[in-house]
C-alpha positions as CSV (number, residue, x, y, z in Angstrom):
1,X,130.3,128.7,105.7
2,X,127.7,131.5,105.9
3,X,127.3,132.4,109.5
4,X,124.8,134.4,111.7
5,X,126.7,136.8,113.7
6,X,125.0,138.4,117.1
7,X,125.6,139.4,120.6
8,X,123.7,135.8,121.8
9,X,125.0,132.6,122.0
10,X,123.4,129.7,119.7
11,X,121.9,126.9,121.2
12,X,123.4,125.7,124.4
13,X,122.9,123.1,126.9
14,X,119.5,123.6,128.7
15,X,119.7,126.4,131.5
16,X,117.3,127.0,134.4
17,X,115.4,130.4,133.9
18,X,114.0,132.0,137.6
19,X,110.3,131.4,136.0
20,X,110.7,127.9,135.9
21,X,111.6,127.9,139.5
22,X,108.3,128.9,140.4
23,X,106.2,126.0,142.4
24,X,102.5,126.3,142.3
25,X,101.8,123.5,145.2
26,X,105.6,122.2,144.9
27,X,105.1,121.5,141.0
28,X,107.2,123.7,138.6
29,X,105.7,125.8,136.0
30,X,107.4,123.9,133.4
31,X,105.8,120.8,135.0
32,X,102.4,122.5,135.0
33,X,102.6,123.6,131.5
34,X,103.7,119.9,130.1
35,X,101.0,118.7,132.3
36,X,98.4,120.9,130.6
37,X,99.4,120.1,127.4
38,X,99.5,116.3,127.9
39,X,95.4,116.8,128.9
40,X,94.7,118.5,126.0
41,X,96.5,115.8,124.0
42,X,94.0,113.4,125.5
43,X,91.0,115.7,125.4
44,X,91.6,116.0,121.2
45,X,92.2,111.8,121.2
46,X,89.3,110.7,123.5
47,X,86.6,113.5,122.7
48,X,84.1,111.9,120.5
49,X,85.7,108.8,120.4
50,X,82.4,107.1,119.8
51,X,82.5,108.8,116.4
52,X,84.9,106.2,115.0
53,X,82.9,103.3,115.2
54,X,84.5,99.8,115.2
55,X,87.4,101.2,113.1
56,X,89.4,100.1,110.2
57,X,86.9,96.9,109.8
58,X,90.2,95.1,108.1
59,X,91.8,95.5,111.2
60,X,89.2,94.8,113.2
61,X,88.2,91.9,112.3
62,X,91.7,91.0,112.2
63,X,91.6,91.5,115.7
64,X,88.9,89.0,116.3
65,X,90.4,86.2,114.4
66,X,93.9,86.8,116.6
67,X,91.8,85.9,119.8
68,X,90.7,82.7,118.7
69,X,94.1,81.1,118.2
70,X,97.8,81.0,119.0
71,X,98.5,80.6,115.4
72,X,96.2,83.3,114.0
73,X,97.5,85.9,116.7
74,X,101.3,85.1,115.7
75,X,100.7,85.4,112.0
76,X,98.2,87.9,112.2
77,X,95.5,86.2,110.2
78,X,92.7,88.4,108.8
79,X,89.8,86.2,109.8
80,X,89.1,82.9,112.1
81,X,90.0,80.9,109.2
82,X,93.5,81.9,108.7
83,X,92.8,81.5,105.1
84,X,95.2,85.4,104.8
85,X,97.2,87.6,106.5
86,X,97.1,91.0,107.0
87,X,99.5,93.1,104.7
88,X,101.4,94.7,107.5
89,X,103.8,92.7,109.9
90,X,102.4,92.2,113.9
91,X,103.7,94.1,116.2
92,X,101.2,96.6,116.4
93,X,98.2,94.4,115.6
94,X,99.7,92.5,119.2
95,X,99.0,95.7,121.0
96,X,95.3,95.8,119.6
97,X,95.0,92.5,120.2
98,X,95.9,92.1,124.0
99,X,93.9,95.5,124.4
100,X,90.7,93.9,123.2
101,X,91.6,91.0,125.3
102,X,91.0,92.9,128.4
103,X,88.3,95.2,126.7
104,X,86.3,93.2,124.1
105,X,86.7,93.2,120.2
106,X,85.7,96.8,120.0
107,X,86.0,100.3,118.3
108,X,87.6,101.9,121.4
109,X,89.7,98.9,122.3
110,X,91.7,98.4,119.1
111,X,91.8,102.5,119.1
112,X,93.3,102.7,122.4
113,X,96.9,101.9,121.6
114,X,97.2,104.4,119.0
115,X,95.3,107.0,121.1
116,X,97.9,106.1,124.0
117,X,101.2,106.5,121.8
118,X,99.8,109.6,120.8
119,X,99.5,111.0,124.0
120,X,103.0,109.9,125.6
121,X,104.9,110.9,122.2
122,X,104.0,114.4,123.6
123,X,106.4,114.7,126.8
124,X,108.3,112.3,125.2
125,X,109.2,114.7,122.2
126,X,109.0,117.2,125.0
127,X,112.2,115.6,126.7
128,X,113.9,115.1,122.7
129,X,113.8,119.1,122.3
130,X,114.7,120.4,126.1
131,X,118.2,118.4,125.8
132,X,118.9,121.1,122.5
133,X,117.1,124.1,123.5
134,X,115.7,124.3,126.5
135,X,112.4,124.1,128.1
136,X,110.4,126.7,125.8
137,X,111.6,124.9,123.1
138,X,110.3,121.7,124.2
139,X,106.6,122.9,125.5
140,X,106.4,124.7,122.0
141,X,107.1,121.7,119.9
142,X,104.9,119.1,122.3
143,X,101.9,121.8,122.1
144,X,102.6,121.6,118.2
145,X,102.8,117.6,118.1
146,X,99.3,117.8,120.4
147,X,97.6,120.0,117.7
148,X,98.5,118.6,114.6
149,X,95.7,117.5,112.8
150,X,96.6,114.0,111.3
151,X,98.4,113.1,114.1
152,X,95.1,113.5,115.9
153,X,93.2,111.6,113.1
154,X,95.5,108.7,113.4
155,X,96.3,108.3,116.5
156,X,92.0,107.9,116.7
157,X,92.0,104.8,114.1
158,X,93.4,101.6,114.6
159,X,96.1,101.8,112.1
160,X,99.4,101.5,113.6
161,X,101.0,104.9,112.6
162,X,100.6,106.1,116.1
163,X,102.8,102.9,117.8
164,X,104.9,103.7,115.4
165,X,106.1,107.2,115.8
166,X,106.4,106.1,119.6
167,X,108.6,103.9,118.8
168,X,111.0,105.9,116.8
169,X,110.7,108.6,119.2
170,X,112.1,106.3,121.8
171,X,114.7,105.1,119.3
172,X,115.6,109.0,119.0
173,X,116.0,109.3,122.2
174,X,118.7,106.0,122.4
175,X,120.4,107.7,119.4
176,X,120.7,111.3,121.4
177,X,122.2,109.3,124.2
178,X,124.7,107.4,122.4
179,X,125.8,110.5,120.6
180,X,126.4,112.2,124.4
181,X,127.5,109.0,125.5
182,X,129.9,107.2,122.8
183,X,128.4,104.4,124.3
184,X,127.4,100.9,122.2
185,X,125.0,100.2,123.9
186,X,122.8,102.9,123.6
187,X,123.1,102.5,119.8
188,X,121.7,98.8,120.3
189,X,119.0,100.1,122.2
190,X,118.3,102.6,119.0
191,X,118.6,99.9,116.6
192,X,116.5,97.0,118.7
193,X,113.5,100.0,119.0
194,X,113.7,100.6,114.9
195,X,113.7,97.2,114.5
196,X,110.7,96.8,116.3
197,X,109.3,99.5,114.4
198,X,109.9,97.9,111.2
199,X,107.7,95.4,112.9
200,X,105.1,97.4,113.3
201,X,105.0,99.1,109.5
202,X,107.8,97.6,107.6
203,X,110.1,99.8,105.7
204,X,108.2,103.0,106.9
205,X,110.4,102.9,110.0
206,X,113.3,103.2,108.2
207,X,113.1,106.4,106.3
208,X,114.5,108.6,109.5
209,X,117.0,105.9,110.0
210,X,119.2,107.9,107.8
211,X,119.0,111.1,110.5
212,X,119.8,108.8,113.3
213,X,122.7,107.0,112.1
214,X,124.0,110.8,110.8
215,X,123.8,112.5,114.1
216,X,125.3,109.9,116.2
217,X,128.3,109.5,113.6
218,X,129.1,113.6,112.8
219,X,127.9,114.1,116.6
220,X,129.6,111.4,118.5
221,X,133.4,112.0,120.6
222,X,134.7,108.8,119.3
223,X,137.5,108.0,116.8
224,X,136.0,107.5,112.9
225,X,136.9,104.0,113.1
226,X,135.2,103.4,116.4
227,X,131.8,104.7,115.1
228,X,132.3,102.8,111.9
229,X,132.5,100.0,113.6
230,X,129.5,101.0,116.5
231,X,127.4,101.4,113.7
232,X,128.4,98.1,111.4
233,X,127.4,96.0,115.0
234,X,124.3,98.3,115.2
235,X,123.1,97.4,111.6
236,X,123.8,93.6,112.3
237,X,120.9,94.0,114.9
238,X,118.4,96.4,113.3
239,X,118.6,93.6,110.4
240,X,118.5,90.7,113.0
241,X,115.6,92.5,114.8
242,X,113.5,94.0,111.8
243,X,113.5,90.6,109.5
244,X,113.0,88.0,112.5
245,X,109.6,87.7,112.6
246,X,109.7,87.8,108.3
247,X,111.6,84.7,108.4
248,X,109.7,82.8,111.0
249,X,107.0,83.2,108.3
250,X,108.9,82.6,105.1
251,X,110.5,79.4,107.0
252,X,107.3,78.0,107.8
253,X,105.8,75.8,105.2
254,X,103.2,77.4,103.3
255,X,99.8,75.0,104.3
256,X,100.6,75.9,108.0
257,X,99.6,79.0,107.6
258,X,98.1,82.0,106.3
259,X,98.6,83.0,103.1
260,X,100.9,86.5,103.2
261,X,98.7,88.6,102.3
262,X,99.0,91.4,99.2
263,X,102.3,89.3,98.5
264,X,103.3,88.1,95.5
265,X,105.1,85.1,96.2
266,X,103.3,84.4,99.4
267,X,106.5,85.7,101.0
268,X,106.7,88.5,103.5
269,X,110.3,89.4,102.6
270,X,108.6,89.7,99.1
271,X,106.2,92.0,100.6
272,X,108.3,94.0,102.2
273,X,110.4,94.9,99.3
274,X,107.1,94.9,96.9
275,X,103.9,96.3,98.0
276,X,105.3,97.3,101.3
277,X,108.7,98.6,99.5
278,X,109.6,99.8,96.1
279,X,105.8,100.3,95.2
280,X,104.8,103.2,97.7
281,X,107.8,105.0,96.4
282,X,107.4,104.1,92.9
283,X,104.2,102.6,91.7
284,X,103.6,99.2,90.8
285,X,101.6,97.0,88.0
286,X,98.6,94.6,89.2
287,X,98.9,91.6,90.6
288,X,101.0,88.8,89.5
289,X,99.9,86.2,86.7
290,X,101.1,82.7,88.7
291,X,98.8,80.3,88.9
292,X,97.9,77.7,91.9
293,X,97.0,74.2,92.0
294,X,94.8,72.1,94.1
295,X,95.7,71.0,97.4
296,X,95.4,69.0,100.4
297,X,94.6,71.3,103.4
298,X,96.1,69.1,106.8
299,X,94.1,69.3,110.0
300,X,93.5,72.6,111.6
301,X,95.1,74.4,109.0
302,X,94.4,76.7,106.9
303,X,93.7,76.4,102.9
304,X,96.2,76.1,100.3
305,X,98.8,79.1,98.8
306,X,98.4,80.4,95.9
307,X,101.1,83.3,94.6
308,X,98.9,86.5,93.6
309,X,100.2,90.2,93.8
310,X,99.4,93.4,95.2
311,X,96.8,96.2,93.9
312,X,97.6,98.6,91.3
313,X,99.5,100.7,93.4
314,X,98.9,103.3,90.3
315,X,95.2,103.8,91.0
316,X,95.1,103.4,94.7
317,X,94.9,106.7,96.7
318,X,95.4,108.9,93.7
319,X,92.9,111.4,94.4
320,X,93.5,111.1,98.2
321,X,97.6,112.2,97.7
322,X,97.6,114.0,94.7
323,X,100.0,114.6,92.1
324,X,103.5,113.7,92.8
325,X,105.6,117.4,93.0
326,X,107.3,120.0,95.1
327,X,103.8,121.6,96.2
328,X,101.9,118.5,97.1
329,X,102.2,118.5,100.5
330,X,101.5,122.4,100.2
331,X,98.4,122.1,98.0
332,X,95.1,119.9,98.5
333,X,94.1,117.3,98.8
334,X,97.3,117.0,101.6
335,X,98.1,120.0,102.9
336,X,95.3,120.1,105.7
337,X,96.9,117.3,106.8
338,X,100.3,118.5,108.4
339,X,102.1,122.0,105.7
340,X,99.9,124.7,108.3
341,X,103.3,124.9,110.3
342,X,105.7,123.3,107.6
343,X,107.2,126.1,105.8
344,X,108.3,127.6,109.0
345,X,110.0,124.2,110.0
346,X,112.0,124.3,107.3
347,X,113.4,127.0,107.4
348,X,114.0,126.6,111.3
349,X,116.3,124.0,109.7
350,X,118.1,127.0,107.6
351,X,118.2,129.0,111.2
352,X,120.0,126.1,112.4
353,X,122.4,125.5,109.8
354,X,123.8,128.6,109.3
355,X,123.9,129.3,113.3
356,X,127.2,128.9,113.3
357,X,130.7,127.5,111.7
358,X,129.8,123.7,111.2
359,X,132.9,121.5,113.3
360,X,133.0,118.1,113.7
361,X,131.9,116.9,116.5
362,X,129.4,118.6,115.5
363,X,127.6,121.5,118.5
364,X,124.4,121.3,119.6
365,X,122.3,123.6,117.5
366,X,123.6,121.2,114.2
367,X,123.1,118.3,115.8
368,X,119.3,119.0,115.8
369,X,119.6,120.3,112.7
370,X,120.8,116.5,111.8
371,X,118.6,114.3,113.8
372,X,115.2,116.7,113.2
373,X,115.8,118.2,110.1
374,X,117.8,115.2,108.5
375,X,114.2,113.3,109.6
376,X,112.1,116.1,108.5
377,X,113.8,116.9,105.0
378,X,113.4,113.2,104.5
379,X,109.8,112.5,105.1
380,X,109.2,115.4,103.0
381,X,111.0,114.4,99.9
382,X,109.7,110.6,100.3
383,X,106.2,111.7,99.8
384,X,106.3,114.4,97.6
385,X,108.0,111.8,95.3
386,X,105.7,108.8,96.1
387,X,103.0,106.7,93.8
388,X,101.4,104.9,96.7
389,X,100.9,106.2,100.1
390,X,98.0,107.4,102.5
391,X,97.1,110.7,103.9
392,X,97.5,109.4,107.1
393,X,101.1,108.3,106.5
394,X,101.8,112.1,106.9
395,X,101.4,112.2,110.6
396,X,105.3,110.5,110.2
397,X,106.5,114.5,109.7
398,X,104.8,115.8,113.0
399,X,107.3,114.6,115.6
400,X,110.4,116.5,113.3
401,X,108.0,119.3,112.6
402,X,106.8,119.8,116.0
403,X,110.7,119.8,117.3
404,X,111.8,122.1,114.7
405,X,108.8,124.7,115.2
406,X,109.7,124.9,119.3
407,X,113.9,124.8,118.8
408,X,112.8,127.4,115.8
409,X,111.1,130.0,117.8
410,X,113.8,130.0,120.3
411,X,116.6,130.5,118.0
412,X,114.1,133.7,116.4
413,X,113.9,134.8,120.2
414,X,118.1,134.5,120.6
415,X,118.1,136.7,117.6
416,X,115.3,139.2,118.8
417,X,117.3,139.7,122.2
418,X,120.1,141.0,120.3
419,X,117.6,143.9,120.1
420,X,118.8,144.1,116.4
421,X,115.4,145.7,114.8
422,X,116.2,143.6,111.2
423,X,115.7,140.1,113.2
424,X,112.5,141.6,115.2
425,X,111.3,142.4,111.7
426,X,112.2,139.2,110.0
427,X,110.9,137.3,112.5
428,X,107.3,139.4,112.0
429,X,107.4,139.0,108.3
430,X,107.9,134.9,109.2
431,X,105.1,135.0,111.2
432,X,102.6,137.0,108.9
433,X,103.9,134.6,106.3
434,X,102.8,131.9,108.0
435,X,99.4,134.0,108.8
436,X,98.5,133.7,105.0
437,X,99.8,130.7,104.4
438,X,97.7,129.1,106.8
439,X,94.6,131.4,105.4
440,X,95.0,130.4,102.3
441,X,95.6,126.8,102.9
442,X,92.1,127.1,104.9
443,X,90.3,128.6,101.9
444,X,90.9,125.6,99.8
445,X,88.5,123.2,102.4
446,X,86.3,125.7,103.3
447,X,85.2,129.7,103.3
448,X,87.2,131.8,105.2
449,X,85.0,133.7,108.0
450,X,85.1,136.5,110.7
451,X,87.6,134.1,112.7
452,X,90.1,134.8,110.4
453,X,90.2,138.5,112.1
454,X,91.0,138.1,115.6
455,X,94.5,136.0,114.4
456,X,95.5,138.6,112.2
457,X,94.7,141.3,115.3
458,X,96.5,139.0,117.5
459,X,99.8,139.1,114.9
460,X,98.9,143.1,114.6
461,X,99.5,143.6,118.3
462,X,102.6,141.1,118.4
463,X,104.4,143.3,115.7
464,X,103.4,146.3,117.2
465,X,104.8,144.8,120.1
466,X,108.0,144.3,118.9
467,X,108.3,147.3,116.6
468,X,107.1,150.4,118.8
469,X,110.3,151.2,119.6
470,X,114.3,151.0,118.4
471,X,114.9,149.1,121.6
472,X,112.0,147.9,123.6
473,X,111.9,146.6,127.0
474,X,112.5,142.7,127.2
475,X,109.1,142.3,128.7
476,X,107.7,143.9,125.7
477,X,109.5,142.1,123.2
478,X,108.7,139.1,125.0
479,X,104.7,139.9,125.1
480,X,105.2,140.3,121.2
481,X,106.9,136.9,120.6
482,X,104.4,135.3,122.6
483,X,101.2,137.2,120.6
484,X,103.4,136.0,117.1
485,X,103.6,132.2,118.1
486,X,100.3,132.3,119.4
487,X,98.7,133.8,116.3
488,X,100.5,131.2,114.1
489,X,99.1,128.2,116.3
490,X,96.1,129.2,116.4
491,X,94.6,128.3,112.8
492,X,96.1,124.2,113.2
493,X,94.4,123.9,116.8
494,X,91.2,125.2,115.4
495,X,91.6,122.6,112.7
496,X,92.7,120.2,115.2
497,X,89.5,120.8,117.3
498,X,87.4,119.9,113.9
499,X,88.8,117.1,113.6
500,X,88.4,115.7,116.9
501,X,84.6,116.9,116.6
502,X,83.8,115.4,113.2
503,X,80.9,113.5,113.7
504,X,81.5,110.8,110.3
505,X,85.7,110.3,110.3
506,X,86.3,107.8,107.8
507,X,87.7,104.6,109.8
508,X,89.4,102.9,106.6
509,X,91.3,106.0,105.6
510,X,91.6,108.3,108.4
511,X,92.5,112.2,107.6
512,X,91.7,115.8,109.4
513,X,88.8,117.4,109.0
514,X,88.2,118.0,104.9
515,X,86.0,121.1,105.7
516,X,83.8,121.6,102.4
517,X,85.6,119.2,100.5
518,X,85.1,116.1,102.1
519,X,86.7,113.1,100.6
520,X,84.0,110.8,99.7
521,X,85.0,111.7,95.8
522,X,88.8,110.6,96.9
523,X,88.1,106.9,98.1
524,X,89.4,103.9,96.6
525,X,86.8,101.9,94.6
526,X,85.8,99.5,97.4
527,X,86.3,101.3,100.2
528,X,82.9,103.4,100.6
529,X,80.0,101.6,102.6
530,X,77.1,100.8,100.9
531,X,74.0,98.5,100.3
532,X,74.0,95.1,99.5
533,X,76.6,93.7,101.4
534,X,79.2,94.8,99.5
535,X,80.1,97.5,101.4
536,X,82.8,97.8,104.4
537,X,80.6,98.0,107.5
538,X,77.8,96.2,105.9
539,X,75.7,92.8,106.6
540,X,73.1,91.5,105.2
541,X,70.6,90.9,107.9
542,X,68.4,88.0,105.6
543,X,71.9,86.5,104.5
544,X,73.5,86.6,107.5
545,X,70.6,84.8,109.3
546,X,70.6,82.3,105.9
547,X,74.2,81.1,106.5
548,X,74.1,80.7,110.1
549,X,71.3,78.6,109.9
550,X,73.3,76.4,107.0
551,X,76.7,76.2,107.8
552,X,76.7,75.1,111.5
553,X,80.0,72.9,111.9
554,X,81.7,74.5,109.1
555,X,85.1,76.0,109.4
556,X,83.7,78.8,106.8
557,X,80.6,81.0,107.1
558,X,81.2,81.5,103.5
559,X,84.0,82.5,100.8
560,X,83.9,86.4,99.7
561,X,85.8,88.0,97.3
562,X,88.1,90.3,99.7
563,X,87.8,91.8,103.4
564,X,85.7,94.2,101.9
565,X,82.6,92.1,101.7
566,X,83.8,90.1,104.9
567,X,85.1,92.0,107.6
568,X,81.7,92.7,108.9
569,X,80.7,89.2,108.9
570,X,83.5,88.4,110.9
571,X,83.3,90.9,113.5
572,X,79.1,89.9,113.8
573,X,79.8,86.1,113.7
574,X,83.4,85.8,115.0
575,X,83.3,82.7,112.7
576,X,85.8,82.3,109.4
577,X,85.2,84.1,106.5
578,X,87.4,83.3,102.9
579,X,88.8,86.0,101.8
580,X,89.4,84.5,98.5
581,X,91.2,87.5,97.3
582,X,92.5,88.9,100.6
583,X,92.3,92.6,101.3
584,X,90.5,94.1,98.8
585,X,90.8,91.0,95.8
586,X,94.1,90.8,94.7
587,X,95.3,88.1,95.9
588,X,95.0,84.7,94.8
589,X,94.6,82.7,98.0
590,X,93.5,79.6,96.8
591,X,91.7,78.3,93.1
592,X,88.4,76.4,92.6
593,X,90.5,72.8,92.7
594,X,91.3,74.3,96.4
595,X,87.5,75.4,96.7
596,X,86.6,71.9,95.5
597,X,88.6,70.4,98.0
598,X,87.0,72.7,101.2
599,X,83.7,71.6,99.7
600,X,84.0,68.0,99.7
601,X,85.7,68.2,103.3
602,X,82.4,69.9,104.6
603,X,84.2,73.5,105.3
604,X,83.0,75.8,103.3
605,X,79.6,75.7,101.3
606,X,78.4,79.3,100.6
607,X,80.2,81.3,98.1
608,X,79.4,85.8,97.9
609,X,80.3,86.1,94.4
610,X,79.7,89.4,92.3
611,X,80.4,89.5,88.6
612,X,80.2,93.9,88.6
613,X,83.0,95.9,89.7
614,X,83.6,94.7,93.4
615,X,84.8,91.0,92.0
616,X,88.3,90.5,92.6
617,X,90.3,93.6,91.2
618,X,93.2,91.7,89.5
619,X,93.5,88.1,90.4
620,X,94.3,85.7,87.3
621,X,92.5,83.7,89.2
622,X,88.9,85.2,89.0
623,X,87.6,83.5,85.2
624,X,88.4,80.5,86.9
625,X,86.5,80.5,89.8
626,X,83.4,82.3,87.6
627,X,83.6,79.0,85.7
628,X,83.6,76.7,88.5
629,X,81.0,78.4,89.9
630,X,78.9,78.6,87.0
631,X,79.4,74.5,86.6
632,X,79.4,73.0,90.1
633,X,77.1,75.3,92.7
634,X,73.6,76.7,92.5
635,X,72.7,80.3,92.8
636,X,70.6,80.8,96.1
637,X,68.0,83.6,95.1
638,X,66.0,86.0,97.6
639,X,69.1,88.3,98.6
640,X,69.8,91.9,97.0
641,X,70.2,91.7,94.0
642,X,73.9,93.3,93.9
643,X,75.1,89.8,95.2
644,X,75.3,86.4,94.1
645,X,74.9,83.9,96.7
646,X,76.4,80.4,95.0
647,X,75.5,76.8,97.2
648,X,78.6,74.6,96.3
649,X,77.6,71.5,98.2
650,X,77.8,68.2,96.2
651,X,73.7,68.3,96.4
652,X,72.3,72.0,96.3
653,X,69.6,72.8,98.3
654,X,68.9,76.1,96.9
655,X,67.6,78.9,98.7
């Protein structure tokens, strides 16, 4: 093994320095720091909060429908109805939910638990990095985590990234502690925290699973057989914990509840292998071709199952991730996102590495080479190779990025005490690397300007710094680090600062700030708001008032295509709306024998239906219920013409 050979020890065990035994009112400078870091983590989450609306409007609305019952809050129905689910499992959607509780079915409440995992991930991760490399290390990589930009974006949106990476950084934590340990326990705490995380976003939690297991195993004092077996009882439980709530669904009979949504099968297992699963890695084809049947809906439940299938994962997000390849994440439309610091954090990995001879148990410095970089590599080769994922997703590097940058810059600064003039000098060609990597990752969103100068002065007078003489005073080569870190942070938190401060975020897909690009030309079909009512965000003040007006005593306002037509009907009525495709029309909830059947029971009368693009995007089901509308409901006319309002009682009123 290749091994870095200098006068200074690798990583060790945290030490007290005499700074960090200074007390400004009895509160250590370290304490200060941490504490001033944690406020600017809030100051770039809550700043301009109002920008973001009600949120994700799917999610939202979600929100309201889990108020109104026990059995829509455990199986997460989309709207009052429970006529779907959403596509992701609860955990997190609980969190909104007993948020907005307290505050109202609002923007800011079902923001607020993402926007407070954000903030306490910080002195969390904080914690993570001291045990490796000390206190430096750890205020570097929380500043980093505080700064990146699509951490910021999600954890201002009420998708449940943001629980998420809380919850694995607590699992982390329980896997660092077993390793020092050798205890069981401390594994079962790791494995009952990723199972909850798989709770929260399904198979997502698992990718830095791998990391965790590998650094307790190649880290841990025990006997091999003793960790085999530690482990074996530690996957028992992450299974037992992550499917539980899964087969409390699956197990309960299909017209007791909501349909799962953007399943299959109406199956969650099924969507956790399928659209959750195998087709963000790989693609997938449209949505299944099974057909439903009529049904008998019992009282206070909601309407009939029908199997349907998930969207073309193919065409979903395309131009929002890119091509699959080595250089997506480094390349637009992704890499303003989270790459400004990456290539240095990878090859902090390499610094770590090839730190020393590799022994088993293995020391310190390699076992944050295992748990971060293991987690970093990871991410990183999962979405360069994926079909079907989010930009947002991304914010899933920043905790192992974040760590690697701040146990990274100490390592450089081990090797710059050695006062050996090739490591001050590598070190300086590392950080103007970064320089123009960040430059010219900037100059693809917008025009470079005079800001650009005062970084590269600020790296100018760091390498001067560190360079003036063969063997400079440790004060000087410690004003030089400091100038060649600052200059290389400087770029994301300016980017950070935009995207806290952009006045339009998108709330369905969030991202950081797109400078000239934006990413209006990158949306989904379906997703961009817009007249008519078929828009997400939109209502139709004339139809709106129409229904109310007509449907008083009915379960259902109306039936709509997908959440895209209805989520803001829901959040403006708090009243059911049939999603009759689900999220955005894939599904096949129920058929027109099903519709017949809510009809003639007095639940539903109204029907949104739209024979352009926004009808349902691949349910078989869609001639059919064209052809039962066409036959046994009336067209209401006076709305916008981009809509079809259908009347499906037995005797039509009209409009």
């Amino acid at each position: 093994m290749t091994t870095i050979t200098t006068s200074t020890a690798v990583l060790t065990a945290p030490e007290r320095r005499p700074w960090q035994e200074i007390r400004l009112l009895g509160v250590s400078l370290p304490v200060i720091a941490l504490g001033l870091i944690v406020l600017l983590t809030a100051a770039l989450r809550f700043i301009n909060i109002q920008a973001i609306g009600d949120g994700n409007l799917y999610y939202t609305a979600a929100i309201e429908s889990m108020l109104q019952s026990p059995s829509n809050f455990f199986f997460v129905a989309a709207e009052p109805g429970g006529s779907v689910s959403i596509d992701k499992p609860p955990v997190g959607l609980w969190l909104q939910a007993i948020s907005a509780m307290f505050l109202g079915v609002n923007g800011f409440a079902v923001v607020l638990p993402q926007i407070l995992a954000g903030i306490i991930s910080v002195p969390i991760l904080y914690h993570l990095v001291k045990r490796y490399a000390g206190t430096v290390a750890g205020l570097i990589a929380a500043l980093v985590l505080a700064i990146t930009p699509v951490a910021i974006a999600t954890d201002r949106n009420n998708t449940m990234d943001s629980t998420l990476i809380l919850t694995l950084l607590l699992a982390a934590w329980a896997f660092i502690k077993a390793t020092e340990s050798g205890r069981l326990r401390w594994l079962l705490i790791g494995a009952a925290l990723i199972g909850i995380g798989f709770n929260i976003k399904m198979l997502q939690a698992f990718l830095p699973v791998p990391a965790f297991y590998a650094l307790y195993f190649f880290g841990a004092k025990l006997g091999w057989r003793r960790k085999i077996g530690y482990l074996t009882l530690t996957t028992i439980l992450l299974l037992a914990v992550s499917l539980s709530w899964a087969i409390i669904v699956d197990l309960t009979p299909a017209d007791q509840r909501p349909y799962v949504g953007s399943s299959e099968t109406n199956s969650v297992l099924e969507l956790m292998i399928g659209y959750n699963g195998l087709q963000r890695l790989l693609g997938g084809a449209g949505p299944g071709n099974a057909s439903g049947g009529s049904f008998t809906p019992p009282q206070g439940s909601p309407p009939p199952m029908m199997a349907g299938g998930p969207p073309g994962a193919g065409s979903i997000g395309t131009g929002e991730i890119g091509q699959a390849g080595v250089f997506r994440l480094f390349t637009t439309p992704l890499a303003n996102e989270i790459s400004w610091l990456l290539p240095f954090g990878l090859i902090a990995v390499g610094l770590l590495v090839f730190s020393g001879r590799i022994r088993f148990p293995l020391s310190r410095e390699h076992q944050a080479a295992v748990l971060f970089g293991g987690w970093l590599l990871i991410e990183v080769v999962f979405f360069s190779a994926a079909s079907f994922f989010h930009a947002y997703y991304l914010a899933m590097l920043a905790p192992p990025l974040a760590a690697l940058v701040g146990i990274g810059a100490v390592r450089l600064w081990q090797l710059i005490q050695a006062k050996s003039i090739r490591w001050r000098v590598v070190f300086i060609a590392l950080g103007a690397g970064t320089l123009l990597f960040q430059a010219w990752t900037a100059s693809q969103y917008l025009t470079l300007g005079w800001w650009i100068i005062p970084v590269a002065g600020l790296l100018l007078v760091g390498a001067v710094l560190l360079i003036q003489r063969l063997r400079p005073a440790r004060g000087w080569m410690l004003a030089g680090f400091t100038c060649v870190i600052a200059a290389m942070l400087i770029i994301p938190a300016g980017w950070a600062a935009l995207t806290t401060l952009d006045p339009s975020p998108s709330s369905v897909l969030p991202h950081a700030y797109a400078g000239d690009l934006g990413l209006e030309g990158n949306r989904p079909a379906g997703f961009a708001s817009g007249p008519g009512g078929f828009g997400v965000g939109s209502v139709d003040a004339d139809l709106l008032a129409y229904l109310q007006a007509n449907t008083q005593g009915m379960t259902y306002l109306m039936a709509v295509p997908s959440s895209m037509q209805g989520a803001a009907y829901v959040l403006e009525t708090g009243r059911g709306v049939l999603y009759l495709g689900g999220f955005n029309g894939s599904d096949q909830v129920i058929d027109s024998a099903g519709l017949s059947e809510l009809v003639a029971a007095g639940e539903l009368r109204y029907i949104l239906w739209s024979a352009g693009p926004m009808m349902l995007m691949g349910a078989g089901g869609s001639s059919d219920l064209s052809a039962w509308l066409q036959s046994d409901c009336a067209v209401v006319s006076g709305f916008a013409s981009t809509i079809t309002l259908y009347d499906c009682a037995p005797s039509p009123s009209g409009a």
